[in-house]
N, C-alpha and C positions, 0 to 999 in steps of 0.2 A: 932756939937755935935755928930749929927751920924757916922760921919768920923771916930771917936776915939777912937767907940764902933766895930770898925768890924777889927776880928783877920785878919791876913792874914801873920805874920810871922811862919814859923816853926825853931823851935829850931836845933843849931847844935850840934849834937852830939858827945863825942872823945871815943875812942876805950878805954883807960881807963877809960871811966866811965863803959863799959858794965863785964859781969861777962862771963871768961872764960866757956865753954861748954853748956852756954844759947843759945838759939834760939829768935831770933825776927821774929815776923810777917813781911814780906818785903811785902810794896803798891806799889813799884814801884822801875825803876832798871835804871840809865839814863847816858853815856858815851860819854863826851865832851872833847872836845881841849884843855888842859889846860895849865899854862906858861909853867912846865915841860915836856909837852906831855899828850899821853892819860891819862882820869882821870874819874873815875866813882863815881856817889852818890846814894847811897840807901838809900830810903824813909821807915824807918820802924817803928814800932810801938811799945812803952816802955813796962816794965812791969805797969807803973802806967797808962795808957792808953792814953797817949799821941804821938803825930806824930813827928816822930825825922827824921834829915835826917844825913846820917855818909858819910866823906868820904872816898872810900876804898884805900888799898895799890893801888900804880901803875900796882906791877904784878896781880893783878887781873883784874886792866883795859885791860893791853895790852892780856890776853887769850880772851878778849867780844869781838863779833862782831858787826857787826848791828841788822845781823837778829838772834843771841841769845837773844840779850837785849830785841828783838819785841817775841819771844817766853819767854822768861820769863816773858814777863810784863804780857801775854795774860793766863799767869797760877793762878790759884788760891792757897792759902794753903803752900805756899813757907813760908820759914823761912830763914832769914841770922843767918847762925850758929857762933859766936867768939869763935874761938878756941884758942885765947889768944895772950899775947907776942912771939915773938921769931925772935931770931936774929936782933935786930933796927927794928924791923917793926911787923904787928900783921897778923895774918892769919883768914880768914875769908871762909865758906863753905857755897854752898846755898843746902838746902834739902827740901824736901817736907815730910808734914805732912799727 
């Protein structure tokens, strides 16, 4: 019964659900190995206050290093900015608030 009651999925999120020149709250920033190659997920947080996590383009994985992703994780106050569609794929900015 208590098994059933304890969250522990987070939702994923697609780049068209987000709104062109919004900002999300990023909790965390994470670049792994993926079938295509580098591949990175950001842990962010909706407007309706829920924890979402999005995958990003490729070309954003391949500019992260290791030790960017351990500074940004160690930042507070970061936002991932959707700067929208463009060209097959969507562009994504991380800024600080």
């Amino acid at each position: 019964e208590a098994f059933g009651s304890i969250q522990t999925i987070v939702d994923t999120i697609h780049a068209r659900d987000l709104t062109p020149g919004q900002g999300y709250p990023l909790r965390s920033l994470e670049k792994f190995m993926g079938r295509f190659g580098p591949s990175c997920v950001a842990q962010i947080l909706t407007p309706n206050g829920k924890e979402g996590r999005i995958y990003l383009p490729a070309a954003f994985a391949r500019k992260l290093t290791h030790e960017n992703i351990e500074e940004i994780n160690g930042k507070k106050n970061l936002i991932l900015l959707y700067e929208g569609p463009r060209d097959r794929t969507h562009l994504f900015n991380l800024k600080k608030v």
